[in-house]
Every structure is written in structure tokens, then in C-alpha cells.
C-alpha positions, 0 to 999 in steps of 0.5 A: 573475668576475674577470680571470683575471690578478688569481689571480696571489697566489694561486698563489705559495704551494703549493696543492691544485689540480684541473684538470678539463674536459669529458665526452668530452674532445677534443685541446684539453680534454686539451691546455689541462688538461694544459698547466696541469698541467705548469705548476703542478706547476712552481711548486710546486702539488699538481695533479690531472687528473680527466676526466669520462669516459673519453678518446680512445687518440689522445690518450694520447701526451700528456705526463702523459696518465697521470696523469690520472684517470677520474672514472668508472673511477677514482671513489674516486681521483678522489673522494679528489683532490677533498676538500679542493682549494683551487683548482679549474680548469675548462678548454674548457667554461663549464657545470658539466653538461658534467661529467655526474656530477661536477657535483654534487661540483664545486658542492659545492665550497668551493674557488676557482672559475676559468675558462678557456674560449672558448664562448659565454655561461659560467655565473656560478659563477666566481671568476676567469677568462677567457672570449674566444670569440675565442680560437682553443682554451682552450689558447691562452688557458693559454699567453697566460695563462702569459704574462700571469702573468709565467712564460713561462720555464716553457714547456717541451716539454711545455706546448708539445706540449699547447698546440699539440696543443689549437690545431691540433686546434680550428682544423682544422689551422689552416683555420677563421676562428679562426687569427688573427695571434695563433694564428700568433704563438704557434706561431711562440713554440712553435716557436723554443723547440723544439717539433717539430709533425709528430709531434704531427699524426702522433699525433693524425691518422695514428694510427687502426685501420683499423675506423674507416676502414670506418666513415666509408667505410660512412657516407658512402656509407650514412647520408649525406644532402644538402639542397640546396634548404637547403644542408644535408648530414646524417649519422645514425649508428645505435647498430647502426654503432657496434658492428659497426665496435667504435668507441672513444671518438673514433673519429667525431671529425671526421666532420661535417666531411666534410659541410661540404666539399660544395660549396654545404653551409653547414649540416653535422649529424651525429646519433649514437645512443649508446644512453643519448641522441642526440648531435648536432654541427653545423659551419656556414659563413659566416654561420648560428650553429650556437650559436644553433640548437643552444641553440634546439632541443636543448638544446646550444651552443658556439661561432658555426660549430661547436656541438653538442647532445642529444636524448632521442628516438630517432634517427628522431624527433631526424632528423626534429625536425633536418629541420623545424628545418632548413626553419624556418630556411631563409632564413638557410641560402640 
């Protein structure tokens, strides 16, 4: 794979472009692909945003939001968008699976491949790209890329939004070990250009129905279960709790977190029955690589604290594959 700067003659003249990311995106798949979207039609490009699925209503404030196009519910759409593309950028994930029924249509595309990404161990499908897992959020690697290009001048409101919502998203509202100088040195450029960050945080955290409080009120008191002999808090949903409180896509996005703000707790799961599978999320403190342990038994990965993966047993059964891979691992969880 080539460094993602040498793409820089290729985007001098207009091209095709697509800009997908991953199923189920979060603030910062949408708010890196949505950057580059803004940025490219500004030099001139024919751009497209595909999303595998469908995407969280507290995301669709963002800046072009509508133009994006749903693979699934849009397929003809997306279907015409994809022939012929010259340029196909992936964004917040380094595995085409993680496009679910895409992947077939991305591999079999005749286009350049490029890269954008800070998980762990990308597939070796790309052209060009950037893959730094110390990076922050994929969308602080699409602003320092704008950067490395030389067009700084196009950031505008709208990349800036986009590219703030995706890094305050990935680093906990800037808490994780990730929020480095540089995090700091991008939203400072952010914000002398004129970006205004607390309607973003409005937007995206003070913006849910009150169904999904119930929710999280009834699983933390119901569905929560604490290990502290191995430091471990668990949370799993039935697929029953997903449709008596009528949960949109999104709606349990940061529930793993409350696990790991239990004192002791370095080891947080939260395993939700989605009726076609399991899904399971993992958050970590210190030193235990969640990336390791959810490539190790199922089938996931991500980044060192924070990861994610699958099952396709029922929910008791992945409950209980979770609970003796806990205890396999439980020197490393003291």
C-alpha cells in the first residue's frame, strides 16, 4: 500500500469517487466519510456516499447527511453509483466483510482502492492509504491528510463539523488515552476557523427519545452482571429488550461504557441478541488487549481498549463462551 500522500496526482483531475464505510456506522465512519465528501466535490470530484446500512437518526444533522446513500434500502441507487467508479475510498475499517453485502460489489471493483483507517492489521486489498492506530479517529487522519495534500484552504464548516464530530465521538468526549497533543492541536485549528463544538455535543448526546433511557435504566438494574474476582462487568441484552423499548439503530451506543466506570472493572462486555446473530463490544482499561481477545474468540477486533465481535450461538451460550474465556484469561485481568 502506498502512503496515502502519493494519491495527490490522481485527484487533480475530476474523477468518480465513492466513499464507503462500515455496517452500522458510528459519528466517526459518517463524520470521516463525510469530510471527504465535502472535500472532494470541492476539487471538483464526482463523489458518492454509500453506507453499508442504515445509520443512526442522531447522526443525521451532519452536513450532507442526505445525500448519503443506503445500500440496503437504496440498492438500485447505490448499485448505479458503484459502475464505473475510478476512485473507491474506504473509511473507519480495514476489512472489506465489514461492508456485509457490499463486499462482494467492492471486490469486484476495477477501481483504486484507498485506505483511511486506525484499526489493527488492515487487509492487503489497498492501493493507497493510511493505516495509524495511533491516530485518535479516521476522521483526524481525513483532516491531517487534507493537510498533507496541501488544501488546508478547503476546510471549511462543514468538513470542520464532521471532523470534530467523528474525534469527539472516538475519544469519549476526549477522555481515552488516545487524545494526544495532536487531537488538541487539530480541534484548537478547528476552532480558530470558526467551528462551534457545543452544538455538535448537543447533537449527538442530548438528542435521544426517552425510550432509550428506560432502556439503559432497565439494563443496568436487570441485564448487568459484575465479576470482581476477574475485574469483569457484563451486559446482555435480549432481542425481547430491544423491541419492548422499540430501539433504533444507535440507541445502545455507549452502554459498554457505564461497565467500565465501575470502580475496579477492566474488563467491560456488552452482548446484544440481534435476532440474525450476537454482537458482542468490549472496553478495556490499562493493559488487557481487547483487539487480541475478540480476534481470539469471536471472530472480531478493533483497536487495544476498545473492540468488538460475533457469535452465532444464542445469546446464553455466547454468555457463557464469554464467561470461560474470561476466566482463561484471568492472570491478565488482575
Amino acid at each position: 500500500m502506498k502512503p496515502i500522500e502519493d494519491i495527490k496526482p490522481l485527484l487533480e483531475s475530476p474523477k468518480k469517487v465513492v466513499i464507503t464505510m462500515h455496517q452500522k456506522p458510528d459519528a466517526d465512519a459518517m463524520g470521516s466519510s463525510l469530510a471527504m465528501f465535502h472535500y472532494l466535490r470541492r476539487k471538483g470530484h464526482d463523489v458518492t456516499v454509500i453506507s453499508p446500512t442504515n445509520f443512526p437518526d442522531f447522526l443525521k444533522w451532519m452536513p450532507g447527511c442526505d445525500q448519503v446513500v443506503d445500500f440496503e434500502s437504496q440498492n438500485d441507487k447505490a448499485m448505479k453509483a458503484l459502475e464505473g467508479t475510478e476512485i473507491l475510498f474506504c473509511l473507519d475499517f480495514n476489512a472489506m466483510s465489514r461492508t456485509r453485502n457490499m463486499e462482494p460489489h467492492l471486490e469486484r471493483l476495477h477501481s483504486v482502492k484507498v485506505l483511511i483507517d486506525h484499526h489493527l492489521e488492515p487487509q492487503p486489498v489497498f492501493d493507497f492509504g493510511v493505516s495509524d492506530t495511533s491516530a485518535a479517529s479516521t476522521a483526524q487522519l481525513v483532516y491531517e491528510m487534507i493537510y498533507r495534500l496541501g488544501d488546508e484552504h478547503y476546510i471549511d464548516n462543514d468538513i470542520a463539523q464532521c471532523i470534530y464530530a467523528g474525534t469527539m465521538t472516538d475519544t469519549g468526549s476526549f477522555r481515552f488515552a488516545s487524545t494526544s497533543a495532536r487531537v488538541h492541536r487539530m480541534v484548537a485549528d478547528l476552532l480558530e476557523r470558526g467551528l462551534e463544538h457545543e452544538y455538535i455535543h448537543q447533537a449527538i448526546y442530548d438528542n435521544f427519545l426517552e425510550n432509550r433511557l428506560r432502556f439503559i435504566g432497565h439494563s443496568l438494574l436487570n441485564r448487568m452482571e459484575v465479576f470482581y474476582e476477574t475485574n469483569t462487568a457484563i451486559m446482555a441484552i435480549p432481542y425481547s429488550d430491544l423491541k419492548r423499548f422499540d430501539l433504533q439503530t444507535g440507541d445502545t451506543e455507549g452502554l459498554v461504557n457505564f461497565l467500565l466506570s465501575i470502580q475496579g472493572i477492566k474488563l467491560a462486555a456488552l452482548i446484544i441478541d440481534r435476532n440474525s446473530e450476537v454482537k458482542l463490544s468490549f472496553r478495556s482499561k490499562g493493559n488487557f488487549d481487547v483487539n487480541t481477545f475478540a480476534r481470539k474468540y469471536f471472530e472480531g477486533g478493533g483497536h487495544f481498549n476498545a473492540s468488538g465481535g460475533r457469535s452465532s450461538d444464542s445469546l446464553d451460550r455466547t454468555v457463557q463462551r464469554f464467561i470461560r474465556a474470561m476466566h482463561e484469561n484471568e492472570d491478565l485481568l488482575q
